[in-house]
KOLGU-674951 format. One line per field, with one value per atom (N, C-alpha, C): y, x, z; residue in one letter; chain; atom name. Coordinates in nm, 4 decimals, always signed. Layout:
y: Y,... $
x: X,... $
z: Z,... $
r: A,... $
c: A,... $
a: CA,... $
//
This chain:
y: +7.3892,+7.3229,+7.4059,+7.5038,+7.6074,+7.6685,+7.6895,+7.8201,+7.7218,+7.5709,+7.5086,+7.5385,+7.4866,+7.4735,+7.5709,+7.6924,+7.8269,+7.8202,+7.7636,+7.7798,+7.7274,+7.6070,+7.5274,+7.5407,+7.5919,+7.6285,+7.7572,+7.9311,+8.0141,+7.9985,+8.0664,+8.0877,+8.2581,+8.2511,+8.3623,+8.4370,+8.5626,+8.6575,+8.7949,+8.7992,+8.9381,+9.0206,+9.1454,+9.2936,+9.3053,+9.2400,+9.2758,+9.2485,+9.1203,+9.0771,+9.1648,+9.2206,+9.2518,+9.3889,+9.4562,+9.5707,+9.5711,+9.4676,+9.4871,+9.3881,+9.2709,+9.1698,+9.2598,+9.3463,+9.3619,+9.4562,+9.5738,+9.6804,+9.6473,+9.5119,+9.4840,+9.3436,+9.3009,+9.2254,+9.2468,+9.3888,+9.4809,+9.5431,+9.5991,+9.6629,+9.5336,+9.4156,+9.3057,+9.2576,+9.2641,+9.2319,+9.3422,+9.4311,+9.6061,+9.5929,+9.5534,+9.5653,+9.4452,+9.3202,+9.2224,+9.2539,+9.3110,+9.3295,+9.4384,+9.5577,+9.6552,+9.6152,+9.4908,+9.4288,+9.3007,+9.2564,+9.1861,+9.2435,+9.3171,+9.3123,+9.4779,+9.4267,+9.6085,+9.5249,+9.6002,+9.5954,+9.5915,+9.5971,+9.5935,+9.4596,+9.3896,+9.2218,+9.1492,+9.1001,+8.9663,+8.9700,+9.0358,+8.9574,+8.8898,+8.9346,+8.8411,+8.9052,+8.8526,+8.9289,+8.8809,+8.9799,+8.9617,+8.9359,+8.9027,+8.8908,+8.9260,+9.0813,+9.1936,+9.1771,+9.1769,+9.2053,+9.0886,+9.0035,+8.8419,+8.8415,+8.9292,+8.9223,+9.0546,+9.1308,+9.2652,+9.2093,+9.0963,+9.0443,+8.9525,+8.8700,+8.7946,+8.8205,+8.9555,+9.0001,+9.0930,+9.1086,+9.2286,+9.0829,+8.9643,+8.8574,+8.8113,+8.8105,+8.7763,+8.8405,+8.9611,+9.0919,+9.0794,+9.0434,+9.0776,+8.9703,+8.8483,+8.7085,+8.7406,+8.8058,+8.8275,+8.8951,+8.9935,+9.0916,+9.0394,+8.9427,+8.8918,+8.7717,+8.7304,+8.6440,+8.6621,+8.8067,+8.9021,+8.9677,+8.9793,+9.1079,+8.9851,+8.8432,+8.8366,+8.7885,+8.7854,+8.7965,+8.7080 $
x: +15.3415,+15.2388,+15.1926,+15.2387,+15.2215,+15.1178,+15.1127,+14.9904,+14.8691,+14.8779,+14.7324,+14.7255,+14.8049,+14.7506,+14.7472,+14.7571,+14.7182,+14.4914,+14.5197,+14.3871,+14.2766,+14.3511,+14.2622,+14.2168,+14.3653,+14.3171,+14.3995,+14.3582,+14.4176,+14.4957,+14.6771,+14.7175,+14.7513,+14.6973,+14.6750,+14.8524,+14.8242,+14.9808,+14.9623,+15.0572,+15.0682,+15.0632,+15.0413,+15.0306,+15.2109,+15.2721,+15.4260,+15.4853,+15.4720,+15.5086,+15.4746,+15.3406,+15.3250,+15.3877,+15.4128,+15.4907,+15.6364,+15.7001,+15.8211,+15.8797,+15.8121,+15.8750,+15.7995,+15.6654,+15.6467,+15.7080,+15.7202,+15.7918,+15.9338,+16.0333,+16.1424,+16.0850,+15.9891,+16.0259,+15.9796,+15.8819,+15.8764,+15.9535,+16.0486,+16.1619,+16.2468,+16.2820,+16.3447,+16.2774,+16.1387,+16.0714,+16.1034,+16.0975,+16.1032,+16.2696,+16.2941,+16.5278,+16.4939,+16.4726,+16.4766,+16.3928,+16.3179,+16.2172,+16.3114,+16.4146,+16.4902,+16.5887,+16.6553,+16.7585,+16.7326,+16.6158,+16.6055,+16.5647,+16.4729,+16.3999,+16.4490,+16.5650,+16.5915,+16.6149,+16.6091,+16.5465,+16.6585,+16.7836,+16.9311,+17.0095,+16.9328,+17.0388,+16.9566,+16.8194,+16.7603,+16.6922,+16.6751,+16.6499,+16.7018,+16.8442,+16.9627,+17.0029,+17.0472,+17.0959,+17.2328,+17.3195,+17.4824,+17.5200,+17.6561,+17.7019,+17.7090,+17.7365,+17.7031,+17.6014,+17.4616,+17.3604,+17.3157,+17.3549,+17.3308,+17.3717,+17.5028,+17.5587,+17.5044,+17.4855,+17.3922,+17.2406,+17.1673,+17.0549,+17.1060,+17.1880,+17.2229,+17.2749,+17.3699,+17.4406,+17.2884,+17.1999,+17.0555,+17.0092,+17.0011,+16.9454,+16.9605,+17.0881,+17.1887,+17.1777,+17.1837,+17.1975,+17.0465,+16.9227,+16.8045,+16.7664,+16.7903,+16.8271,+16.8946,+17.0107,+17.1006,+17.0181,+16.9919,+16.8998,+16.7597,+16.7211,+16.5917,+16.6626,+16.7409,+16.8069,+16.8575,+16.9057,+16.9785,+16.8859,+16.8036,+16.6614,+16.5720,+16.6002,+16.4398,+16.3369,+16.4254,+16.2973,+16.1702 $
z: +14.3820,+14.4585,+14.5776,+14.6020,+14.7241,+14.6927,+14.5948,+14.5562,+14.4979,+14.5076,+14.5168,+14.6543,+14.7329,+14.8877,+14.9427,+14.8912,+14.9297,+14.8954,+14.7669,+14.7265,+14.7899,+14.8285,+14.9044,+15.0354,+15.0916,+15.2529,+15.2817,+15.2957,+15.2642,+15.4191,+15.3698,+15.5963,+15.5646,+15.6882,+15.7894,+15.8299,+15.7162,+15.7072,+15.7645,+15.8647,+15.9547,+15.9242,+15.9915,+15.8949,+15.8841,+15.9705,+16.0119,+15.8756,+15.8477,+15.7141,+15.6107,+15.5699,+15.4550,+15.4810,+15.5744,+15.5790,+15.5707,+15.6223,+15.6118,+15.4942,+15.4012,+15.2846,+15.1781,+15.1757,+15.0417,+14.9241,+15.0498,+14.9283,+14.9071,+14.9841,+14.9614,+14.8427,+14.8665,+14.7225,+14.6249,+14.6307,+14.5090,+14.4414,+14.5171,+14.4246,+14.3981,+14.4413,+14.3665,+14.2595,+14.2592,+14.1339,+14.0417,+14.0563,+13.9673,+13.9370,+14.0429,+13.9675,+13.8675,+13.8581,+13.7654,+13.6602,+13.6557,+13.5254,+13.4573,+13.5007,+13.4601,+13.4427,+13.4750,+13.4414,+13.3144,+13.3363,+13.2273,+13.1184,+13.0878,+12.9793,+12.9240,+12.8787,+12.8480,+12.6623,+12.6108,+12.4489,+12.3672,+12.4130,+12.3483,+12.3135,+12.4328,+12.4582,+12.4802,+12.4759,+12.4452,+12.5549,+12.6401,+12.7782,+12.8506,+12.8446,+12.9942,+13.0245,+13.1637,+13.3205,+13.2744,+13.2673,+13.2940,+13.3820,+13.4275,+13.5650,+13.6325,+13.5966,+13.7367,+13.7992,+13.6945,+13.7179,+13.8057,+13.7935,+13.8693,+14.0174,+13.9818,+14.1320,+14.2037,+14.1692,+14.2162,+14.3026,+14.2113,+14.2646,+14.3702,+14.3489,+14.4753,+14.6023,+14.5412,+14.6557,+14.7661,+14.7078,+14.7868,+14.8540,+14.7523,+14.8290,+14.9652,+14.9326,+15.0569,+15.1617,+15.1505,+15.2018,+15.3402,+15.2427,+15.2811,+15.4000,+15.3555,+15.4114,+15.5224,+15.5405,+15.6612,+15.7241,+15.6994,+15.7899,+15.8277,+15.7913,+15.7932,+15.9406,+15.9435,+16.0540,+16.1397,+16.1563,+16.2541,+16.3248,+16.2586,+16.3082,+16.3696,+16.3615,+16.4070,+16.3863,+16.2157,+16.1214,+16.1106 $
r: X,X,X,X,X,X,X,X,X,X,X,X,X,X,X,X,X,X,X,X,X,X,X,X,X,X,X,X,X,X,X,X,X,X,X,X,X,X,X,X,X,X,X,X,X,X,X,X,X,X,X,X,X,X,X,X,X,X,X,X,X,X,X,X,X,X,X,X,X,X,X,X,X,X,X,X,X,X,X,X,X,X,X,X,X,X,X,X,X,X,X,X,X,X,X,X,X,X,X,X,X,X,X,X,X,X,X,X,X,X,X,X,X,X,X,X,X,X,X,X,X,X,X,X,X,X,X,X,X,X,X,X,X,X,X,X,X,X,X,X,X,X,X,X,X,X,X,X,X,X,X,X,X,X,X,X,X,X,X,X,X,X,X,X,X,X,X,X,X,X,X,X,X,X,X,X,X,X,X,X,X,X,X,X,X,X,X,X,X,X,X,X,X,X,X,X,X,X,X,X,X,X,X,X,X,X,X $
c: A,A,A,A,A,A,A,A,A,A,A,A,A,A,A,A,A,A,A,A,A,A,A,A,A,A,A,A,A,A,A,A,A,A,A,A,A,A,A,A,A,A,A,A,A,A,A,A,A,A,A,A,A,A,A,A,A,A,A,A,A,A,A,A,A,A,A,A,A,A,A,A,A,A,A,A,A,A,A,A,A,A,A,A,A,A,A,A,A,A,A,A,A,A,A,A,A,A,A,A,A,A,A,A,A,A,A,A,A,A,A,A,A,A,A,A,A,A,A,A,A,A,A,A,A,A,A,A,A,A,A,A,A,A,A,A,A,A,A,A,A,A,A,A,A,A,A,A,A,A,A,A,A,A,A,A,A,A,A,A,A,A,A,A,A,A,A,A,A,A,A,A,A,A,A,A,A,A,A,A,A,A,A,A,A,A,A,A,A,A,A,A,A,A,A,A,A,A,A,A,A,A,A,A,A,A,A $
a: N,CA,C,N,CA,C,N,CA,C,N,CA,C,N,CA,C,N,CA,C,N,CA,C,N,CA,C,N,CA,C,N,CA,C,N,CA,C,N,CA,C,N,CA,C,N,CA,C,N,CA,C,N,CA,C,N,CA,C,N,CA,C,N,CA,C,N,CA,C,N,CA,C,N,CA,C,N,CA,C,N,CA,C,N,CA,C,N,CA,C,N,CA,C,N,CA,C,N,CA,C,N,CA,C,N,CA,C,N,CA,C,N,CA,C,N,CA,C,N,CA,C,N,CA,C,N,CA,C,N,CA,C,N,CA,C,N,CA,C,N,CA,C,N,CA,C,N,CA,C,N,CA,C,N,CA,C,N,CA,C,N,CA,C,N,CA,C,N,CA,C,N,CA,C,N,CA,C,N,CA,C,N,CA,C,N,CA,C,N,CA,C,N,CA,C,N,CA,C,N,CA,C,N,CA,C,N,CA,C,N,CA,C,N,CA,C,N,CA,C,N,CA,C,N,CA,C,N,CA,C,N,CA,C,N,CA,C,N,CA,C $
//
């Protein structure tokens, strides 16, 4: 429902933000697309791979709360 009410009434995002969340949730988009879709096993994230994404999550989250963010 966010991205109607984006449509409807656009909000106003910092240059700060798009410099410092995009190329970090680009390469989280780019690790999950390389973790999922590899052509051997169906398209699933193993456990490592689960905890690898959660543990950057976490990671990013902390630093996003420590810094300021």
């Amino acid at each position: 429902m966010v991205g109607v009410a984006g449509l409807i009434q656009p909000a106003a995002v910092s240059a700060d933000l798009l410099h410092r969340d995009m190329p970090i949730l680009m390469a989280f988009t780019l690790l999950l697309i390389a973790f999922g879709f590899r052509w051997r096993r169906d398209g699933r994230i193993n456990r490592l791979e689960g905890a690898i994404l959660i543990a950057l999550w976490l990671a990013y989250t902390v630093y996003l709360v420590t810094a300021g963010g």
